[in-house]
N, C-alpha and C positions, 0 to 999 in steps of 0.2 A: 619527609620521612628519613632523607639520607641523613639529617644531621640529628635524628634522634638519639640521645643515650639514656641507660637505665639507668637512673639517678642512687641507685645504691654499687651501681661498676666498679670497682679499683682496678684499675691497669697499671702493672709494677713491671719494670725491666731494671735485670743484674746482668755486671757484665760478668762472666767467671774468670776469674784472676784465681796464682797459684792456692793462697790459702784458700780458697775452697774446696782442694781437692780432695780426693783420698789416697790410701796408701797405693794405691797404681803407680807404677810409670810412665803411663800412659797420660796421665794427668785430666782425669775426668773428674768432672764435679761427685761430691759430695752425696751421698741420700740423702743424710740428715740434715747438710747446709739446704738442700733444695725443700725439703717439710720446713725447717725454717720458714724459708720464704713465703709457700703455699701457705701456712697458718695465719703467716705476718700478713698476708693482700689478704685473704678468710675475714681475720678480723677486723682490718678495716671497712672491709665492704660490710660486715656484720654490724656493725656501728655507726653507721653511715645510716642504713634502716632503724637501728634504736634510739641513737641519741642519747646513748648512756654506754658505760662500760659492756662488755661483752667478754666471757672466757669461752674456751673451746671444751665440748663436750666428747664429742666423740670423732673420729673419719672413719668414712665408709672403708670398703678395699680398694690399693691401686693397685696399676699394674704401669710399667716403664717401656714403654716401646722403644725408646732412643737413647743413646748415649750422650751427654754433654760435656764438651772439652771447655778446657782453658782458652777464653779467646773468644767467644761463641754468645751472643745474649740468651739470657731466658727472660722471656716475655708471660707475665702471668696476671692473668684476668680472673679476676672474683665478682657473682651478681649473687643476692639474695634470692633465691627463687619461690621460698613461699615462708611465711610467717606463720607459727601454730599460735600458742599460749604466752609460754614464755621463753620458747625456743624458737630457734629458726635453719633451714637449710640454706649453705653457702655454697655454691657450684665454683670451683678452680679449674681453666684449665691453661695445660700449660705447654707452649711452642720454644723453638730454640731456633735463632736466626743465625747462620754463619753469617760473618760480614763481609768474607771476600768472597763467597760466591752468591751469596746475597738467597739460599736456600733457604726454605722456612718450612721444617716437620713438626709435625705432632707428637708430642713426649708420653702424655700421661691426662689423665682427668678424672677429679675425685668430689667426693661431696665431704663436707664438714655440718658439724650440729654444733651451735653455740648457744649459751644462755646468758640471756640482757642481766645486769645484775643493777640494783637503785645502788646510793651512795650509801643505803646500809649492808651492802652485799649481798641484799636481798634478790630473788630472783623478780623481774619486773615484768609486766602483762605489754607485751608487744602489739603495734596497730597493722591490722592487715596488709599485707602486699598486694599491689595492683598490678598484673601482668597488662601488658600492651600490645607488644608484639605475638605474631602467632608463636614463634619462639617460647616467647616469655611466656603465656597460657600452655604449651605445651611442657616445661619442667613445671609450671605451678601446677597443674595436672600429675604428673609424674613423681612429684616430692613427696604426696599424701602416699602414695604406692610404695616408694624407696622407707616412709615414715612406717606402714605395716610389715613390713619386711624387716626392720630392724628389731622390732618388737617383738616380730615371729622367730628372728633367727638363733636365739639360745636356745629356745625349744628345741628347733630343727635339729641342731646341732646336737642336743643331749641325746634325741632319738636315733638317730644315726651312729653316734658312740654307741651308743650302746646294743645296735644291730652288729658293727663292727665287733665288737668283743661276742657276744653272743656267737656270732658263726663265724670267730678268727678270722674275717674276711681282710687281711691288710697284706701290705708288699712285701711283712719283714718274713712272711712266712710263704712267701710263693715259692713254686721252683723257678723262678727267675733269679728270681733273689741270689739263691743258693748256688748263681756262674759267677758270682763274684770273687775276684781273687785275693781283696783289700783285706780281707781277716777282719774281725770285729773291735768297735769300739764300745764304751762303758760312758753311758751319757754324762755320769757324775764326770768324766775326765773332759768335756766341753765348757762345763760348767763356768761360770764366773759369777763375782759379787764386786760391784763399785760403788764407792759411797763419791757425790759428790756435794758440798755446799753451795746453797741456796743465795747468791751476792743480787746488789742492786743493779749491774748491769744485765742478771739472769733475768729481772722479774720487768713485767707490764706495768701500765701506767697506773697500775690499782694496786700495787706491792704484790701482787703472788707470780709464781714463776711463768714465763712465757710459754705456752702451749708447744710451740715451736723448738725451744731451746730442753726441753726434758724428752721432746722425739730425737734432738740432735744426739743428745746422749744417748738416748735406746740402740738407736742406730750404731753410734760407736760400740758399744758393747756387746751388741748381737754379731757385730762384724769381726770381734775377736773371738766370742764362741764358734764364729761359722768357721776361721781359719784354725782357731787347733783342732778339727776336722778334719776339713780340706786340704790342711799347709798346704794353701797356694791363698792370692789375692781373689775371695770371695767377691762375687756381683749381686748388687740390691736388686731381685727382678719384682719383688709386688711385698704389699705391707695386706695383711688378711684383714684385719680391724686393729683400730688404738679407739681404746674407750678409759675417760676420765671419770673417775668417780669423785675425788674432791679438789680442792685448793692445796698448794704448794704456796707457804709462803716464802718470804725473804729471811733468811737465818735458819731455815729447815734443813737438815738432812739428808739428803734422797738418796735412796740405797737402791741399785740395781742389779737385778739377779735374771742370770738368761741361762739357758741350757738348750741342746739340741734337742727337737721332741721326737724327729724322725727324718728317715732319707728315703729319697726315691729316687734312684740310678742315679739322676745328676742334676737332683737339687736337697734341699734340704729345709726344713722349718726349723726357725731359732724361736721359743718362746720368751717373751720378756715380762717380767713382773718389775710394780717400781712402788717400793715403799718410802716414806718420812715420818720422820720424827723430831721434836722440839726436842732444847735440851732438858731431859727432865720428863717427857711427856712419852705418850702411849706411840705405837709402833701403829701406822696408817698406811691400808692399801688404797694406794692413790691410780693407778694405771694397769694396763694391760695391753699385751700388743704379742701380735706370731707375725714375723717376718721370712720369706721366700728367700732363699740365697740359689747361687749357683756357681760352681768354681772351673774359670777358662784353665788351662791346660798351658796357656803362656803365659808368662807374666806379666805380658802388655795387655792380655786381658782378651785378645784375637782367637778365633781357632777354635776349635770342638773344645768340649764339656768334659770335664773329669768323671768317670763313675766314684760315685760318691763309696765309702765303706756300708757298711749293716750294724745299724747300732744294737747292742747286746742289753736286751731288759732282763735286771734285776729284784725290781721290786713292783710292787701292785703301783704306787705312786708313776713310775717310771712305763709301765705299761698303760695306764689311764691315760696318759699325755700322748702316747704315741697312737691310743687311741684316735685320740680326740681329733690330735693333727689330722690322718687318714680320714675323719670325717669333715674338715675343713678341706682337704685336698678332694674329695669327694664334691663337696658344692662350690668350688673353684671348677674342677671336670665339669660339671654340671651346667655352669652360667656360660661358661667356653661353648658348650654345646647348642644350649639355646641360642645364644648369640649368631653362630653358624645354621642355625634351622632353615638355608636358605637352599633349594635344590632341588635333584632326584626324591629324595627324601627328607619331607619337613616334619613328619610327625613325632615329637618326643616320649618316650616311652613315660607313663606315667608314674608316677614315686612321692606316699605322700610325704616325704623330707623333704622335698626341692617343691612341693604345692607352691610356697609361695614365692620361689621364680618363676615356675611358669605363669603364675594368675600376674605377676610385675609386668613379664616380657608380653602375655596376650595384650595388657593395658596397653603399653608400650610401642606395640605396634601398632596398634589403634588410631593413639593419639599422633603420634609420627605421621604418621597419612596424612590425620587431619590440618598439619601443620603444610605442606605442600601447597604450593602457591602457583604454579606456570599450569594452568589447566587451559586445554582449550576446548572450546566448544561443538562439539559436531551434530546434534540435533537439537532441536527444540519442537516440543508435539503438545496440545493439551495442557500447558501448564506444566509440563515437563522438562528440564532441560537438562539433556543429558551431555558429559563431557569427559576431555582423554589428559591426561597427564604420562610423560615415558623418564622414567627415574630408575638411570641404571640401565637394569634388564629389566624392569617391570614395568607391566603396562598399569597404570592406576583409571580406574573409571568412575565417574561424581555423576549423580542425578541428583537435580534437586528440583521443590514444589513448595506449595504455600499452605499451609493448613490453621485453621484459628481451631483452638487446643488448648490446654493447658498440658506442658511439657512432662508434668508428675504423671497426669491420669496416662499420656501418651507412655511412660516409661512402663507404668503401674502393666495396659496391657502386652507389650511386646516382651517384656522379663516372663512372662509366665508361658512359660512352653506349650503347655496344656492348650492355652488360645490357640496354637498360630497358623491349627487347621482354619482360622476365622481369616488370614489373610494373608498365609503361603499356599499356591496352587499346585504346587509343587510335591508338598509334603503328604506323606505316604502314613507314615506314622513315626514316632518320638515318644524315648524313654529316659528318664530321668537312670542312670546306671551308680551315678555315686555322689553323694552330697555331703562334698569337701569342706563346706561349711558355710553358715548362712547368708553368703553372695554367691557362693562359689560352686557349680554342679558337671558332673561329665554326663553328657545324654547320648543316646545313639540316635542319629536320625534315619529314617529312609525316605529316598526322595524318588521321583519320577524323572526319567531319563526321556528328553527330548529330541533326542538324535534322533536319524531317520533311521541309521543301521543299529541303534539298540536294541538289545535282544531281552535287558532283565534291568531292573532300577540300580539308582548309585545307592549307598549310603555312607554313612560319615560317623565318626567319633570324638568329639567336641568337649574341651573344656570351654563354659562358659563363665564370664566372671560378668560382675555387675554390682554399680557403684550409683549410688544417692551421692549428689554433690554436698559437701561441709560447708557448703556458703554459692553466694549469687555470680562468683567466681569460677566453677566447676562445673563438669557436663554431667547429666546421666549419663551412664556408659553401661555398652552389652557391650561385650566380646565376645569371641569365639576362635577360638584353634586346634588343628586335632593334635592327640593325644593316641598313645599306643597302648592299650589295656592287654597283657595276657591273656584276661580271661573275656575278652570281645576278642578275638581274633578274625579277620576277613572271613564271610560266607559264602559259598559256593552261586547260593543265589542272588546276591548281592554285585556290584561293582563297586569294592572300597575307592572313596574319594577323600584326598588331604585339604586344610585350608591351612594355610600359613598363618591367616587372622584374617577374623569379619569381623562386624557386628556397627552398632551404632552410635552417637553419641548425639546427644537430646539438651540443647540448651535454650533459657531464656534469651530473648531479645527484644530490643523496643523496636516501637512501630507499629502501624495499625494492621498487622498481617504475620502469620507466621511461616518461617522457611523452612523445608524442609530438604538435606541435600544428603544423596546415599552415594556412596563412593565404594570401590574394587582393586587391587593389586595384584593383578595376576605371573607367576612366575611364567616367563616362555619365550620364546626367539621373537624379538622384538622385530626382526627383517624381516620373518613371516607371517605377519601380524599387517591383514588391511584393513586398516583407521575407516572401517563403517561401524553405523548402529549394528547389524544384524551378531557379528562375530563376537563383539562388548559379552555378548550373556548367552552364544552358544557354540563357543570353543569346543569342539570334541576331548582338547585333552585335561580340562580343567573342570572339577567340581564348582560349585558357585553357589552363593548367597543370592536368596533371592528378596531384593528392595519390596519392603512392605507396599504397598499400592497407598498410594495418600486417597484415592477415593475410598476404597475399603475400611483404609482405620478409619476415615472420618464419619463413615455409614456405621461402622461398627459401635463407635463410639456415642455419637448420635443416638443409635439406638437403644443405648443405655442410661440414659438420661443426665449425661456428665456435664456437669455447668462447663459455660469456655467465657467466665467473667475473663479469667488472665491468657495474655498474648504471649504464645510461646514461639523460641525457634527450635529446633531440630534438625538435629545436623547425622546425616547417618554415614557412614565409610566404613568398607568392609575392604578386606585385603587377602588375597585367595593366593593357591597357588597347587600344581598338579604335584 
């Protein structure tokens, strides 16, 4: 196992020498040399899997945790993590080693879309990825999630703008805003236009321009709109999306246009557009991308953050963008947020604009559980075997059993709420509250309190999502996480309970038996926590999922007359937290 690699990996290391800097004195790499390189290891590893040319479609959002100097490697690893049609997702991520102190952080990590193209330029039908490691099953899991989320997020985004201008909810109008003492700027004075030509050292092994080398540009250009701003040396802190719409060839054009869309105290979005044209030929929107700046206060790049000025909108065009920005800085707050749901308080307030980060992050956390590996065992009873995993601050808990099943009819009853007085004893009663869309529902549960000094039941607030696998590669998955509704507010006769995430995932397996394994993540003082059965599932300060009984579904189902020609396994993990 140790010497296993995933045959589509490219591992790439630069060292950073001066030209790659930027205009600092400080002499740190690059953005745009460093997207270079991410696209340049993207596409090989992309390639690697096709067996044919490959261009770059789209990059998710990154975000920059580190600085890279002169002197310093970056180390950057690319793997295919799952294969659709005719595209694919490319996971980059990327470390920077000092070599005399022999330190190694973590910089950044971002995903790429590529599409295979034949030798007519044609777009070409790709053979499935095979995940191996639990790793590797965990992003091929996770890329179909990242894959509806990208599809949902124009949507998202238009609805949002457009809640923002409806109720002026943005920065440029707070009274905060208004302690600034910078006076105002006129976005047209940010502005820029750069034309560059399209050479054969620009372009890829198929003649159109290098996906990498037209970000390197963005990057420069957005970097002089952010400084006649800021006049100071601007910092790349996160790229929001760059999405490709066509081919750039060799001999094209590219014209670049960026402007500041908006500030916030001390950062600011640079929008960039990037058009081409033949000589002779029509004017082509080929790209698009909003870039995060931030400007140090010293010119070495050290030290607290400038307050940005207040940019002065003139016209509807100029106010739509500054929109728009605030609704992008909105679902950046947002993912920050979720990401953080770890605590006193894990519930996220519900907002259908962000539905599909939370329904990504419930997946997410799910699957992540199920990826954990150092569990140990501490009962076994009945064909049960229950066990503890301590990650972090969480305690994680896995039961697992054997059931002969077919994994569909097993998903078909546990997704329908309505059953699960058939095999939670627990449950008091369950209301479907909002039906986010046909995977996706918030229920309210109430449940039965087992404590010896409870005085009244818990109940809960649950987004649950729920996913039919795309192929023999993919789990059934239930999740569960709460959510904060306004109009559900805590009941006086109630004891509200949070989960950070449950639910199960349900997959085939060979063999003449099916497995079934329920797993828990509990947030809580891991010191005071005694590794028996009894405390597993009745913590006074924790809500909890309770693991379907594999006797039950299998009587329930049984008594339903469901053929079990096919051997399933199922795998269940839930992941809680007070």
């Amino acid at each position: 196992m140790d010497s296993y690699k995933n045959i589509t990996e490219v591992e790439m290391n630069q060292l950073v020498l001066p030209s790659h800097t930027n205009e600092r004195q400080e002499h740190c790499l690059s953005g745009g040399q460093l997207l270079k390189w991410m696209d340049a290891a993207a596409c090989l590893s992309a390639e690697k899997h096709a067996r044919t040319s490959c261009v770059t479609a789209s990059m998710d959002e990154l975000y920059f945790d580190q600085q890279i100097y002169v002197g310093q490697v970056v180390n950057i690893t690319a793997r295919v993590n799952r294969a659709f049609h005719t595209s694919m997702e490319v996971g980059v991520r990327i470390r920077v080693e000092d070599l005399l102190s022999g330190e190694i952080r973590n910089v950044c990590k971002a995903f790429f879309t590529f599409v295979a193209l034949d030798k007519n330029h044609q777009k070409q039908q790709l053979t499935p990825v095979v995940p191996f490691t639990e790793e590797e099953k965990s992003q091929y899991a996770l890329a179909n999630e990242r894959r509806r989320m990208r599809i949902q997020y124009p949507v998202n985004l238009r609805e949002l703008a457009k809640k923002q201008n409806d109720q002026h909810d943005n920065e440029m109008y707070t009274p905060e805003s208004e302690t600034r003492s910078n006076g105002e700027i006129a976005p047209v004075n940010t502005s820029l236009e750069s034309v560059e030509l399209v050479l054969p050292p620009h372009a890829n092994h198929h003649q159109t321009a290098f996906g990498g080398q037209i970000m390197a540009w963005m990057v420069a250009a957005c970097t002089i709109t952010a400084t006649r701003l800021c006049r100071s040396h601007p910092q790349l802190e996160a790229v929001d999306e760059v999405k490709f719409r066509g081919p750039i060839k060799v001999g094209d054009r590219v014209v670049i246009k960026t402007m500041v869309n908006n500030t916030y105290d001390v950062h600011m979005e640079v929008g960039c557009r990037v058009e081409a044209y033949s000589i002779g030929g029509e004017v082509r929107h080929v790209n698009s991308a909003f870039l995060i700046f931030a400007a140090p206060r010293r010119t070495d790049g050290r030290g607290d953050l400038k307050m940005l000025p207040r940019l002065m909108m003139e016209t509807d065009e100029q106010k739509r963008r500054a929109f728009e920005a605030m609704a992008r800085k909105r679902l950046r707050f947002e993912r920050e947020q979720i990401r953080k749901s770890v605590g006193p308080v894990i519930a996220i307030p519900w907002n259908q604009c962000i539905s599909q980060l939370l329904n990504f992050n419930n997946i997410e956390a799910l699957v992540k559980l199920y990826q954990l590996t150092k569990w140990q065992e501490v009962q076994s009873s009945k064909g049960v075997t229950l066990s503890k995993c301590e990650s972090g601050n969480h305690l994680c808990v896995k039961a697992s059993y054997s059931i002969h099943l077919p994994a569909e009819v097993i998903f078909t009853l546990l997704r329908n709420e309505k059953a699960r007085k058939e095999w939670d004893p627990l449950l008091i009663k369950v209301q479907v509250i909002k039906v986010v869309d046909d995977d996706d529902e918030i229920l309210h549960m109430v449940l039965q309190n087992k404590m010896h000094n409870a005085t009244k039941p818990d109940d809960v607030v649950l987004l649950v999502s729920r996913r039919a696998p795309c192929d023999g590669r993919d789990h059934f998955t239930i999740a569960y996480r709460s959510v904060v509704l306004t109009t559900l507010p805590p009941y006086p006769e109630y004891n509200r309970k949070e989960h950070l995430c449950s639910g199960l995932l349900i997959k085939e397996t060979e063999g003449e038996e099916e497995i079934i394994e329920g797993g828990s993540q509990y947030c809580l003082d891991i010191g005071k926590f005694q590794a028996e059965c009894g405390p597993f599932l009745s913590c006074s300060k924790l809500g909890f999922f309770t693991f379907p009984s594999h006797e039950l579904i299998d009587q329930i189902l049984r008594s339903r007359e469901f053929s079990t020609v096919k051997k399933e396994k199922m795998r269940t993990v839930a992941l809680e937290g007070h």
